[in-house]
C-alpha positions in Angstrom: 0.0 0.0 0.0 1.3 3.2 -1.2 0.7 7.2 -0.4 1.9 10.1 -0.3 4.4 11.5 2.0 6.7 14.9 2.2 10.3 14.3 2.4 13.1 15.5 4.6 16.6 15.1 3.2 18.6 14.4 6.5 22.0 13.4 7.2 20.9 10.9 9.4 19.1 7.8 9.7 15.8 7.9 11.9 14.6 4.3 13.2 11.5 3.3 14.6 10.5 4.8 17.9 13.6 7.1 18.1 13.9 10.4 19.1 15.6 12.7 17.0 16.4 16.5 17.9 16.4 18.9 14.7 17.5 22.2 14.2 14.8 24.0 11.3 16.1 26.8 9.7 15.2 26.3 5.6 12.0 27.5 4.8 10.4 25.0 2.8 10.9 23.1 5.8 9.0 25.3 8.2 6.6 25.0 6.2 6.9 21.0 6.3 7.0 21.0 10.0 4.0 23.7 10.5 1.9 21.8 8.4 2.9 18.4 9.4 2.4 19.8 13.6 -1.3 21.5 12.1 -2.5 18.7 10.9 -0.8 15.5 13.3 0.7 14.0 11.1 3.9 12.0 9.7 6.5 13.2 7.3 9.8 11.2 5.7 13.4 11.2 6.9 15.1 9.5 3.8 19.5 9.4 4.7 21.2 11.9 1.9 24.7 11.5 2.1 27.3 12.0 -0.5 25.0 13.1 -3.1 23.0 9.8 -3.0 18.9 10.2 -1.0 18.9 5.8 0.0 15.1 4.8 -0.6 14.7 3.1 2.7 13.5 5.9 5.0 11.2 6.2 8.5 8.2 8.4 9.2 8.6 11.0 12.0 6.0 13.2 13.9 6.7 16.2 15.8 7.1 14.8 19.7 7.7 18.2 21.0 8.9 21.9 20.1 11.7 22.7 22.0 12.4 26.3 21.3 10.9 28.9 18.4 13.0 31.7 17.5 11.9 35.3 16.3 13.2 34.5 12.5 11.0 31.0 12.6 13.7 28.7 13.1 12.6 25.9 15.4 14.5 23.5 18.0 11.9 20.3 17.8 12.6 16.4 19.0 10.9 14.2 16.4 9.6 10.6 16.8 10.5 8.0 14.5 7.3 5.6 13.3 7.1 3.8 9.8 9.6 2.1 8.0 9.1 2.3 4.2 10.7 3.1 0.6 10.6 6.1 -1.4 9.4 4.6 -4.7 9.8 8.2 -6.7 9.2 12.0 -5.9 6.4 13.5 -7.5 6.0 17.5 -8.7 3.6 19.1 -6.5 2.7 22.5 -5.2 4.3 22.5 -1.9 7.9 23.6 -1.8 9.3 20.9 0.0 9.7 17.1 -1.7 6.7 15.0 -1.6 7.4 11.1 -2.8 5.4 7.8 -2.9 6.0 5.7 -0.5 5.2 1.9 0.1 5.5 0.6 4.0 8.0 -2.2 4.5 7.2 -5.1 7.3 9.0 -7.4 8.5 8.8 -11.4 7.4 7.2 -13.5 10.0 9.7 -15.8 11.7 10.4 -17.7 14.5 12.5 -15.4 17.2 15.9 -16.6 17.9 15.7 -16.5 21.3 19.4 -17.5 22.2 20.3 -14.6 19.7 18.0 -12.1 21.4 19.6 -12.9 24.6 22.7 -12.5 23.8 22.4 -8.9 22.3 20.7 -7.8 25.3 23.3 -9.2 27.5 26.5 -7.9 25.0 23.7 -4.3 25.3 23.4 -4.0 28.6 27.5 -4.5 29.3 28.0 -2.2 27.1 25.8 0.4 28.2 26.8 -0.3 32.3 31.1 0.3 30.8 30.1 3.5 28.2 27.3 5.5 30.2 27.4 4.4 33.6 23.6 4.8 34.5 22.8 7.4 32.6 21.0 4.9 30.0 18.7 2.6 31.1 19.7 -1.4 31.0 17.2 -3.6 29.3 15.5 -6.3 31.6 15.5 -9.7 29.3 12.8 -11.5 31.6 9.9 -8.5 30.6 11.0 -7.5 27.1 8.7 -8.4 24.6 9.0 -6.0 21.8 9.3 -7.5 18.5 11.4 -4.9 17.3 13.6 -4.5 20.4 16.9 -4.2 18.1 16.0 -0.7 17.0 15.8 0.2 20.7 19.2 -1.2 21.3 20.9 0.1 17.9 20.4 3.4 19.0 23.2 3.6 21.4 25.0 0.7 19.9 28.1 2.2 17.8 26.8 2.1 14.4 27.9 4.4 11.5 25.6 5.5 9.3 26.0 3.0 6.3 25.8 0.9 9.1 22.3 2.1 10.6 20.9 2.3 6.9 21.7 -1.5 6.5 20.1 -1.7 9.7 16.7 0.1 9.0 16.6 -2.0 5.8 16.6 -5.6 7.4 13.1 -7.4 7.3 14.3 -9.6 9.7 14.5 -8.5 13.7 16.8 -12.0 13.8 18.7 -10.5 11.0 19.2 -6.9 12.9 20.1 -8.9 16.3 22.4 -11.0 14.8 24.2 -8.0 13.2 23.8 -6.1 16.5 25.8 -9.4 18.4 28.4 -9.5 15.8 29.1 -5.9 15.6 28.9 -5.3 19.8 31.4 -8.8 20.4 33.9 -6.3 19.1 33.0 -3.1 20.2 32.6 -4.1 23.6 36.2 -4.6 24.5 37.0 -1.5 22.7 35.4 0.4 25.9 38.0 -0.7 28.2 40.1 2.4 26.6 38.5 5.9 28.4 39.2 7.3 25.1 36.7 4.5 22.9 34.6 5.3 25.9 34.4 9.5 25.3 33.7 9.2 21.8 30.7 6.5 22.1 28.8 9.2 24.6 30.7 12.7 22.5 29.3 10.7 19.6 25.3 9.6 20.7 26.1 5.7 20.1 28.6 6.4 17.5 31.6 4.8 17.8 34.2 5.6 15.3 36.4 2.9 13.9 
């Protein structure tokens, strides 16, 4: 199922119930974000990085306005929603850029529940050596979210051609497997204060 949605170029990848803080200052999108705030609904962050907008993108609404300024420009924190892919931009009216999009679902599978524990467990050490409290571990025994990997990707180290892989995998065993493989070695990393500075400096990001 397909629809129309307005676009925002970002250099950054948005996942599923995410928070995101923007700085608006463009125009075209003020006007995106008044509209999208008037009316409750979702717009598009779609990566754009080195010239190249990556289909696979994630709806956002408007959690909260942080700050307006007397020139317009806004501070907000967005909320990401919807995975789905841009199938083209269309030529409309509004200034900003308004594509077709088609929402993108997991397969059903069987969850690989030795997999699952383990990437909480590899998580949670790394969270208790990098923020020391400040982030809240993730309790294996009540967790039940099906898509509990985009929770934990978000602090987890990725680049961004690593999170756009990420937000394109259909399979949560998939994105935990890649989360255990990629965490086995960026674990130990933290034992150096230095790793450690630039995983917080860096929101999750963890430079190679």
């Amino acid at each position: 199922m397909s629809q129309l949605l307005p676009i925002f170029p970002l250099h950054a990848v948005l996942f599923p119930d995410a928070r995101l803080p923007l700085h608006i200052f463009e125009q075209r999108y003020k006007i995106l974000i008044a509209e999208c705030v008037d009316q409750d609904s979702e717009f598009g962050i779609n990566l754009f990085d080195n010239g190249t907008l990556h289909p696979i993108g994630c709806t956002a609404v408007v959690d909260e306005i942080v700050k307006r300024y007397d020139d317009g420009r806004l501070d907000i924190i967005v909320e990401g929603k919807r995975r789905y892919h841009l199938d083209k931009t269309v030529e409309t009216t509004s200034p900003y850029y308004v594509g077709v999009v088609s929402f993108m679902f997991d397969r059903e599978e069987k969850m690989d529940d030795p997999m699952r524990q383990k990437a909480i467990g590899l998580y949670n050490q790394m969270i208790r050596v990098a923020f020391k409290g400040r982030i809240s571990e993730i309790d294996a025994a009540t967790e039940r979210s099906k898509l509990l990997s985009f929770v934990m990707v978000q602090k987890a180290g990725f680049d961004l051609e690593q999170r756009q892989t990420f937000l394109s995998m259909q399979s949560e065993n998939g994105r935990l497997a890649m989360l255990v493989h990629h965490l086995e070695a960026a674990v130990p990393l933290l034992s150096s204060e230095e790793k450690r500075k630039e995983l917080i400096m860096n929101d999750g990001y963890l430079p190679g």
